[in-house]
BADO-638222 format. One line per 2 residues: number of its first residue (from 1); their letters; for each residue x, y, z of C-alpha. Coordinates in Angstrom, 1 decimal. Layout:
<recs>
NUM	A	X Y Z; ...
</recs>
This chain:
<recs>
1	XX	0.0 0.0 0.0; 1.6 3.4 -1.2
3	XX	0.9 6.5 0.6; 1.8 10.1 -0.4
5	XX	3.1 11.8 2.8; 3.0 15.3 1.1
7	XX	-0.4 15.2 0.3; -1.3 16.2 4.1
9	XX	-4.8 16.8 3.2; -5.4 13.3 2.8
11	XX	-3.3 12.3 6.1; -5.8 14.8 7.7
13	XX	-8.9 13.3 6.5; -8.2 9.7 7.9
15	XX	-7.2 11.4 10.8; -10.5 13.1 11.4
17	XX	-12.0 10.1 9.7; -10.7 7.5 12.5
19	XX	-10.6 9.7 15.6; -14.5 8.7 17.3
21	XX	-12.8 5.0 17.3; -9.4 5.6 18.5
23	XX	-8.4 9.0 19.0; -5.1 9.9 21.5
25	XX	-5.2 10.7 24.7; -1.7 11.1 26.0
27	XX	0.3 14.3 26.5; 3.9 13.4 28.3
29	XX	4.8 16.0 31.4; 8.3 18.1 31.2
31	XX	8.2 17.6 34.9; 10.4 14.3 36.3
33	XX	9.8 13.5 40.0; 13.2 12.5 40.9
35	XX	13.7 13.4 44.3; 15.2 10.3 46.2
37	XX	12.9 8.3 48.1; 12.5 8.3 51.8
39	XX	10.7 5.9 53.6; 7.9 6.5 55.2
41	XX	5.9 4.5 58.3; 2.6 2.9 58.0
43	XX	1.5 0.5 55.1; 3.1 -2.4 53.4
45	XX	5.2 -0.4 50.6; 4.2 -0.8 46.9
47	XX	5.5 -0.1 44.0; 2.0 1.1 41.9
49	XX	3.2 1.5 38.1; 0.6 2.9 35.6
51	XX	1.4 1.5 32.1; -0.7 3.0 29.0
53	XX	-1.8 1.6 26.3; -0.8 1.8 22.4
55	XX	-0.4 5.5 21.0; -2.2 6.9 18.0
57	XX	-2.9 3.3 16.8; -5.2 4.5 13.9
59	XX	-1.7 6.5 12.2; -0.8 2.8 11.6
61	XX	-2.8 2.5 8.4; -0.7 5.3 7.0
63	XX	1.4 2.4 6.6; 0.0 -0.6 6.7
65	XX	2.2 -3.4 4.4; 4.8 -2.4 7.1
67	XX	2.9 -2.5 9.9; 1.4 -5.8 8.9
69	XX	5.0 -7.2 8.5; 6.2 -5.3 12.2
71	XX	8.9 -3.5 10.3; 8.2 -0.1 11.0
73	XX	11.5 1.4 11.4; 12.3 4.7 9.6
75	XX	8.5 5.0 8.5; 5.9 7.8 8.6
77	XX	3.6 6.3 11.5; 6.8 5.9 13.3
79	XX	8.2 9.4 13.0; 4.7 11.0 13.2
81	XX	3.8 9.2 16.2; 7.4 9.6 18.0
83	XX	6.6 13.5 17.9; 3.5 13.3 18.8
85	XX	4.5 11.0 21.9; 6.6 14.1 22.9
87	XX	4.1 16.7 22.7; 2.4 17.7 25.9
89	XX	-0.8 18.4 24.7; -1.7 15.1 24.9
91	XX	-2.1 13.6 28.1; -5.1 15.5 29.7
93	XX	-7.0 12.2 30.6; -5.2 9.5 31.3
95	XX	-2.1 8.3 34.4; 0.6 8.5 31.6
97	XX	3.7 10.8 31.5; 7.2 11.0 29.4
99	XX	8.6 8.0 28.2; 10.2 5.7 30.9
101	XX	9.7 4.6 34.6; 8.6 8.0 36.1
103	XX	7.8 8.8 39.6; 4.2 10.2 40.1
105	XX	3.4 12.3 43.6; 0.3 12.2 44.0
107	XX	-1.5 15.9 44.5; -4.9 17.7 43.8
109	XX	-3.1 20.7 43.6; -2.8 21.9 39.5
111	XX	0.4 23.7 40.4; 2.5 20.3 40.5
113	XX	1.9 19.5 37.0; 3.2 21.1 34.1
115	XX	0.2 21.4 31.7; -2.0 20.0 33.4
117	XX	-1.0 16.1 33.6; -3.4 14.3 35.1
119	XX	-1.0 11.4 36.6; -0.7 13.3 39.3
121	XX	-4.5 14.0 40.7; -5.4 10.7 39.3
123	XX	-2.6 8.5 41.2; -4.2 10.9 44.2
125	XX	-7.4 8.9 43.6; -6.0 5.9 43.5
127	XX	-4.4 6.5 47.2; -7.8 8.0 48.6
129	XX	-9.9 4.7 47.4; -7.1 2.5 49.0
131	XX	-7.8 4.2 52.0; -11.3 4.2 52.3
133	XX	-11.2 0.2 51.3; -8.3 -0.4 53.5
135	XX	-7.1 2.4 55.7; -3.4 2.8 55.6
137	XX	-2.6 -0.8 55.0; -0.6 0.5 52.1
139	XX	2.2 3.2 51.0; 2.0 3.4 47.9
141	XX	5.1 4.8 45.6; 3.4 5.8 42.2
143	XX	5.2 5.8 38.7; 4.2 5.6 35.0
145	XX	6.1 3.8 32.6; 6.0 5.3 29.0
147	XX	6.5 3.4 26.1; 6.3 4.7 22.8
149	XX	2.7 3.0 22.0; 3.8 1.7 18.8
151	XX	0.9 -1.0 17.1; 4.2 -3.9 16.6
153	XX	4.8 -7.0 18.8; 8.6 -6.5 18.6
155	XX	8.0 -2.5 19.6; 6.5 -3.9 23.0
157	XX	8.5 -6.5 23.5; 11.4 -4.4 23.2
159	XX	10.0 -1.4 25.3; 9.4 -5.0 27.8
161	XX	13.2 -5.2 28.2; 13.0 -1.6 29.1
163	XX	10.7 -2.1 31.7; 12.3 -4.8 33.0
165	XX	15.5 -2.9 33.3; 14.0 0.4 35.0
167	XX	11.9 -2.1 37.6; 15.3 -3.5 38.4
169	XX	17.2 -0.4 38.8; 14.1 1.5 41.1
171	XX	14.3 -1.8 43.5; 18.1 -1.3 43.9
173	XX	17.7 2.3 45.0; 14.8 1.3 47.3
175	XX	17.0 -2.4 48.9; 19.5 0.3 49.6
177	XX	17.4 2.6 52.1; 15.8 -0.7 53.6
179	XX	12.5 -0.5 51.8; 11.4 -3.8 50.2
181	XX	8.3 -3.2 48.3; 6.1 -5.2 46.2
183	XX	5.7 -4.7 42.3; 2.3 -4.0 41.0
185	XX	1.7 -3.0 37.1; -1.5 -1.8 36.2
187	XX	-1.8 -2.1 32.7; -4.3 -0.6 30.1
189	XX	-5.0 -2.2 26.2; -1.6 -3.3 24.5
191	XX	0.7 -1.8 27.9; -0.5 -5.7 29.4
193	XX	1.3 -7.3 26.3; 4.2 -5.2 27.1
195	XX	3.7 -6.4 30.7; 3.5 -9.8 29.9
197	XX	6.4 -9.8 28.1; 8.3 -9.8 31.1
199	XX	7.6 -13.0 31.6; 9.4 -14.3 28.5
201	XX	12.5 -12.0 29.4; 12.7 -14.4 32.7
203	XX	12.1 -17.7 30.5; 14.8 -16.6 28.3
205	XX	17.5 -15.2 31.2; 17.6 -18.6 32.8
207	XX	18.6 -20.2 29.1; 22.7 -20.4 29.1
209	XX	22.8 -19.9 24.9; 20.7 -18.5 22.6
211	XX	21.1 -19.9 19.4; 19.1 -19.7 17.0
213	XX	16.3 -22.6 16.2; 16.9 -23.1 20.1
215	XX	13.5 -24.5 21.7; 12.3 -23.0 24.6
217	XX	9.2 -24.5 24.5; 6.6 -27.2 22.6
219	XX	4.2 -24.6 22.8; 4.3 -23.2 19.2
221	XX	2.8 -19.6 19.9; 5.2 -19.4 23.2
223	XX	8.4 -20.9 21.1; 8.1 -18.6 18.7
225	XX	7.8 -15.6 20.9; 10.6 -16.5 23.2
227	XX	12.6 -16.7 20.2; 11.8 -13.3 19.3
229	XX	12.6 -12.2 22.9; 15.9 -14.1 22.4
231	XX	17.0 -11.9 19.2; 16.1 -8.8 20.7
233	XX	18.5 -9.7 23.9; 21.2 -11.3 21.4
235	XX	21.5 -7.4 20.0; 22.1 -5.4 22.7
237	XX	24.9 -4.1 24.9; 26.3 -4.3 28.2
239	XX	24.8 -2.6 31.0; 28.3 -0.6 30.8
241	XX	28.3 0.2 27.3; 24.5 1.4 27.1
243	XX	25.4 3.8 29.8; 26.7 6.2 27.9
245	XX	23.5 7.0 25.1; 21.0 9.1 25.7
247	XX	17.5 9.6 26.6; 15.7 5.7 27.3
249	XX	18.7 4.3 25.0; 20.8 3.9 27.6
251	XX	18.2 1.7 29.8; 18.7 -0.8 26.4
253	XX	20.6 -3.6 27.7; 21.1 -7.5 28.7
255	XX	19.6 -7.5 32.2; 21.9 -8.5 34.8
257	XX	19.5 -9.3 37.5; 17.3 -12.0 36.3
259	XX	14.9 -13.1 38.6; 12.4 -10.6 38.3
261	XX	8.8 -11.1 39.6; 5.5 -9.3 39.7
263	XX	3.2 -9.4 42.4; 0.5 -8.1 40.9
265	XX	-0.5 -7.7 37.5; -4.2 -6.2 36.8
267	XX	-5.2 -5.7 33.1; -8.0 -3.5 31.9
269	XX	-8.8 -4.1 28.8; -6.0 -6.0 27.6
271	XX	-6.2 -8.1 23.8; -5.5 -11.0 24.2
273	XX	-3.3 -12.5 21.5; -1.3 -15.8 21.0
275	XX	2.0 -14.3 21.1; 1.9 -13.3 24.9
277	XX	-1.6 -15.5 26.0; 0.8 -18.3 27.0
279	XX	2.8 -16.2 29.6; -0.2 -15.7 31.9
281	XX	1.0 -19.1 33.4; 4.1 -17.7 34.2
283	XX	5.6 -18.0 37.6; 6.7 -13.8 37.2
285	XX	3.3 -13.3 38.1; 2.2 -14.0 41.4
287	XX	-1.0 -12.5 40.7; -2.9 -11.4 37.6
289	XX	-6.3 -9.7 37.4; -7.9 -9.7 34.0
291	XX	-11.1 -7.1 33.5; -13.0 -7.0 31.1
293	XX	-16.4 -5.2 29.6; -18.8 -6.3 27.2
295	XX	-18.8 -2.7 25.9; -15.3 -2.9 24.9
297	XX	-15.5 -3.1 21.5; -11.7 -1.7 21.4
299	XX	-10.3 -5.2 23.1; -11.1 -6.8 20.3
301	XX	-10.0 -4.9 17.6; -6.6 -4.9 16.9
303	XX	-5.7 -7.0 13.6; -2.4 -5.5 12.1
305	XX	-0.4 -6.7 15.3; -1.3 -10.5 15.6
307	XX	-1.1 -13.7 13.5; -4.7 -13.7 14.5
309	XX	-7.5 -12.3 12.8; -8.5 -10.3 15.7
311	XX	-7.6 -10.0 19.1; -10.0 -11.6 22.2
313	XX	-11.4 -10.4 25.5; -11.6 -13.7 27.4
315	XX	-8.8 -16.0 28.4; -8.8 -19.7 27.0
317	XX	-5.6 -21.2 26.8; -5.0 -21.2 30.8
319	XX	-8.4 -22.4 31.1; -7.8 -25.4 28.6
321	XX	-4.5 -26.3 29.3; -5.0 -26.1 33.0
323	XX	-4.0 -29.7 33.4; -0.8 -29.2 31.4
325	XX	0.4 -26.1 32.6; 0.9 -28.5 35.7
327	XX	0.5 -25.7 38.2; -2.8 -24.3 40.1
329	XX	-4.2 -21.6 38.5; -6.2 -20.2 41.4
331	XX	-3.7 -16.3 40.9; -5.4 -15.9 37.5
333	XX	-8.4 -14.5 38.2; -10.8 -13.0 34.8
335	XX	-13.3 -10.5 35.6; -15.9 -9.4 33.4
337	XX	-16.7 -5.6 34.9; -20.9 -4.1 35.0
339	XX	-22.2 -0.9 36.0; -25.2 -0.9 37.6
341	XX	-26.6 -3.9 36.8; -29.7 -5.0 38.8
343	XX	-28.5 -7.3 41.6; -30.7 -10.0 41.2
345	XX	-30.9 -10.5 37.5; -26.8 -9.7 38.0
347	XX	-26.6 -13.1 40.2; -29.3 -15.1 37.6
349	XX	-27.4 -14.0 34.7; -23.8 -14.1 35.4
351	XX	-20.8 -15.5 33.7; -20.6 -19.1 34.3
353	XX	-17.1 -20.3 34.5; -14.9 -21.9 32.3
355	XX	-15.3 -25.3 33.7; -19.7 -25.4 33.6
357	XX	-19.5 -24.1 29.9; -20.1 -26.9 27.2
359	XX	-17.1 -26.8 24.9; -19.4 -25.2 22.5
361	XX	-20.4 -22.4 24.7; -16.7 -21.4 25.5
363	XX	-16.0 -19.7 22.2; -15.8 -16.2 22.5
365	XX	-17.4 -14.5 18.9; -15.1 -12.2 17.1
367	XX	-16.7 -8.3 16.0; -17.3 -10.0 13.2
369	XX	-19.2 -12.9 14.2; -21.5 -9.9 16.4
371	XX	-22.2 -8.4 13.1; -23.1 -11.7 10.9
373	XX	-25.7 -12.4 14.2; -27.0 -8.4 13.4
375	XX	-25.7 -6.9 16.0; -24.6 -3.4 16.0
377	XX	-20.8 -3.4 17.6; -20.4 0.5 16.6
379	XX	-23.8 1.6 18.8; -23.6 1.8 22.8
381	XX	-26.3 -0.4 24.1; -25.3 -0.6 28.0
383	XX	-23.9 1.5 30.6; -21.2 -0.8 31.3
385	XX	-17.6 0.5 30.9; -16.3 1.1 27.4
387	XX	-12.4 0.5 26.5; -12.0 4.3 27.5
389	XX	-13.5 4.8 30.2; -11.4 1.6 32.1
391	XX	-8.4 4.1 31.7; -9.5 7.8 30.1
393	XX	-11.2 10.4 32.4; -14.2 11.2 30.4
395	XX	-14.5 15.2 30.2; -16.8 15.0 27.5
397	XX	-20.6 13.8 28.5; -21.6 10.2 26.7
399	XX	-23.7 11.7 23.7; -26.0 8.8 24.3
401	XX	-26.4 9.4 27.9; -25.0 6.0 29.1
403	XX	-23.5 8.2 32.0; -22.5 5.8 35.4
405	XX	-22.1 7.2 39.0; -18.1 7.3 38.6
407	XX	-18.3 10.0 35.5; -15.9 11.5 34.3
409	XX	-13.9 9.4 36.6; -12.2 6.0 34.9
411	XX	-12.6 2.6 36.3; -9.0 2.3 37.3
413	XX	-8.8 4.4 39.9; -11.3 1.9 41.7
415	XX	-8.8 -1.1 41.1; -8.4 -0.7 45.2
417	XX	-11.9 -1.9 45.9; -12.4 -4.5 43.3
419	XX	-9.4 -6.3 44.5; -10.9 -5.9 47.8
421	XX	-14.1 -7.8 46.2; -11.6 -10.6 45.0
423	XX	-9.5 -10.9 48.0; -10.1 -14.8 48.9
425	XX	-11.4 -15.6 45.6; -9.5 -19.0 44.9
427	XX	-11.7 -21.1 43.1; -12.2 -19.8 40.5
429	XX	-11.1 -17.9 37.1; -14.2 -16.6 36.3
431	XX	-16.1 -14.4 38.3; -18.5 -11.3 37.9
433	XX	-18.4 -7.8 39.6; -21.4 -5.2 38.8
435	XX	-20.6 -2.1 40.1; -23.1 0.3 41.9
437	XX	-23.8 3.0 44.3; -26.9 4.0 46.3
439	XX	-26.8 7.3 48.4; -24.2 6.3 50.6
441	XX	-21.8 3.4 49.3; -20.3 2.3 46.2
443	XX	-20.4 -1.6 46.1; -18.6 -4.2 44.1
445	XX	-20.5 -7.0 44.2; -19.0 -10.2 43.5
447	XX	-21.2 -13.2 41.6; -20.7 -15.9 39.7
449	XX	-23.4 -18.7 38.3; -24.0 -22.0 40.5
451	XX	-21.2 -20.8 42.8; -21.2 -19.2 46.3
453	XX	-18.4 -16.6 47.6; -17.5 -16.4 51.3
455	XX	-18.2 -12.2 51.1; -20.8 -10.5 49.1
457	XX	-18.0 -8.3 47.6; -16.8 -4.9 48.9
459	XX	-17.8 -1.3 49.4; -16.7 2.2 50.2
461	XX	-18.2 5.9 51.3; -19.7 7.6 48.1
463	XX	-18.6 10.8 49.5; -15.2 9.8 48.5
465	XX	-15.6 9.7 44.6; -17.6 12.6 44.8
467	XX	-14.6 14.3 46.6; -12.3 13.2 43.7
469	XX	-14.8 14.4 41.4; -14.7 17.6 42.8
471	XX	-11.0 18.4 43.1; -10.5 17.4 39.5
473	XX	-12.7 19.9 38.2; -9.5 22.4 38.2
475	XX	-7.9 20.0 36.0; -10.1 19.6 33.6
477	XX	-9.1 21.4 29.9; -10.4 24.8 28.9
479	XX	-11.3 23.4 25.6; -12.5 19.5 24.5
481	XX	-13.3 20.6 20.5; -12.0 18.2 18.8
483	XX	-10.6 20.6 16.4; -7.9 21.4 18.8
485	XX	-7.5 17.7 18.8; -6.9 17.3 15.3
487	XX	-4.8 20.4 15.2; -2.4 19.1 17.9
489	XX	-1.9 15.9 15.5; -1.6 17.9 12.4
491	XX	1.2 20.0 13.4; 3.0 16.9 13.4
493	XX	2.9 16.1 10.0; 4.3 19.0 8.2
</recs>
């Protein structure tokens, strides 16, 4: 597929053309948080890592044969998006800053941020609902990790070996003041598959050679991606020699520690593809969270970055090959996520698990499957979260007026009290939570069909979110046109 890059009328139109499906919302801060940490007394101390998902993603059909092969090096989509990536208009609504491991303090106050950067207010949030769900059982030490968003397997699992590094590095500074504190990645769209890349970083560290045609597993998907992973580690540098580039070049290198593990990974909205499916049974994780909403027609959509047709919301391999992964699978816990949902035809009608489903039943249908039974994926039909509002704070009101009780506010910031909803939940892989709120609580309840749960599922004060809601009103933009949208993207391409 040929593309004229000078004619930037047309590059404008698919722009405008694609941006009510999958429009940016990043805009990187000028501001690092370096100051050295200092520990601080009461709560178990956690590491709390935002990691965003894919940047403008829609750019990638300016040029799509090279996308489709994942070699976009020294192409238009990758130029365009790398200066769009540094432009801080972008990242008004969502916990994402520069590119790297950056350190987030969390603050209300406007005056921390430069332009506005909502990382800071909304890793605030995050540390508000913890302690409303679980008063200062935890200290929380925020960062973002910025990738560069790129739609290519071998961009994230690259930007993986990044992220394993920085994780590394921020633990040495913290084992050196005596703090020992847990990992915890929470992960939006294609930032899991970064995530779970990790785990084949491990799997290939603790091989002695990597040649070439080497096996690493009879799993054809996971051979082929640790492979992959393999190359990428045969072609860089020492630790020593990577020290002296610049910028996130110089956090390219063969990891020297090489045990690394995560002890919490929670996905929202994460595709789930073949190439890194198989490494949710991977001992890095000690626990993984996978949400999911029915209204996330986003999940599913990405077919330039897989073998597969399209990407899937739902699990299936560790739920098939539970048996032969030869390990208990009780840490993998899949969520499908509800709004407001009446409670008892949410309990009548919930997601049976994996194992009461008839093999016929447990295929998930493709977008394109939904449209060959008539129904219309590109219409709104529920108020249950869309791929957005997981991650996005929503300034602009839903057209169709499928508005829940956390707008503007994304689910994320809630991922306190709906692991509080899961906490004990070992039985299972498959479970339920509909969200609601009367006048006085919010409540997470937890169901799941022919199954009982020791708890009900958890709840909080209201008042919080609408305290949260209220000092982020000074945050929001002074304009949401989406002409200043497109005109932040089109200064790019000239």
């Amino acid at each position: 597929m040929k593309i004229m890059y000078k004619n930037s009328t047309v590059v404008f139109f698919i722009i405008a053309l694609s941006s009510g499906l999958f429009l940016l919302y990043n805009r990187p801060s000028k501001r690092q948080a370096d100051k050295a940490v200092e520990q601080v007394a009461g709560g178990e101390p956690w590491m709390t890592v935002f990691v965003h998902g894919s940047f403008s993603s829609i750019l990638s059909l300016l040029n799509l044969n090279s996308v489709w092969a994942d070699k976009i090096s020294g192409t238009f989509y990758r130029r365009l998006t790398r200066g769009m990536r540094d432009d801080p208009f972008f990242f008004r609504d969502q916990p994402i800053l520069q590119r790297g491991l950056i350190r987030v303090e969390p603050s209300f106050d406007p005056v921390v941020s430069c332009d506005q950067c909502v990382a800071y207010p909304l890793a605030k949030a995050y540390d508000e609902v913890s302690n409303a769900v679980h008063p200062h059982q935890e200290l929380n030490y925020f960062y973002t990790f910025g990738w560069s968003g790129l739609v290519s397997q071998n961009s994230r699992r690259f930007e993986a070996v990044r992220l394993y590094n920085l994780l590394n590095q921020e633990l040495s500074l913290f084992h050196k003041k005596g703090i020992y504190p847990k990992i915890r990645l929470i992960c939006h769209s294609h930032g899991g598959n970064v995530c779970l890349n990790l785990a084949a970083i491990n799997t290939v560290l603790a091989v002695p050679s990597w040649n070439d045609g080497y096996v690493y597993s009879h799993d054809n998907d996971q051979n082929k991606s640790l492979q992959a992973v393999a190359q990428i580690l045969k072609s860089l540098p020492s630790r020593e020699y990577a020290s002296s580039k610049l910028d996130q070049k110089r956090h390219d290198y063969v990891p020297i520690k090489k045990d690394l593990i995560i002890d919490q990974l929670i996905m929202f909205g994460v595709p789930v593809q073949p190439e890194t499916e198989c490494f949710y049974n991977a001992s890095t994780f000690r626990n993984i969270y996978h949400f999911y909403s029915e209204q996330d027609r986003v999940q599913r959509a990405d077919w330039l970055s897989s073998k597969k047709s399209l990407s899937a919301q739902r699990l299936s391999k560790i739920s098939k090959n539970k048996e032969a992964a030869g390990q208990a699978l009780s840490n993998i816990i899949q969520v499908r996520l509800m709004i407001e949902r009446p409670i008892a035809a949410t309990v009548e009608k919930a997601t049976p698990s994996q194992e009461e489903l008839a093999p016929e039943d447990m295929k998930e249908l493709t977008l394109v499957e939904e449209l060959l039974k008539g129904r219309n994926i590109f219409v709104r039909d529920s108020i249950d979260p869309t791929h957005k509002e997981l991650w996005f704070i929503m300034w602009k009101k839903d057209e169709l007026n499928y508005t829940s009780f956390l707008a503007p506010l994304p689910i994320v910031i809630l991922t306190p009290l709906l692991l509080e909803a899961l906490h004990g939940v070992t039985s299972t892989s498959d479970v339920d939570i509909n969200l609601c709120a009367d006048g006085t609580q919010v409540k997470a309840y937890l169901t799941g069909k022919g199954r009982s749960f020791d708890k009900q599922g958890a709840c909080m004060p209201r008042d919080v979110i609408e305290h949260i809601k209220e000092q982020l009103r000074p945050w929001q933009p002074a304009s949401l046109l989406l002409r200043d949208e497109l005109n932040a993207v089109y200064r790019h391409l000239v």
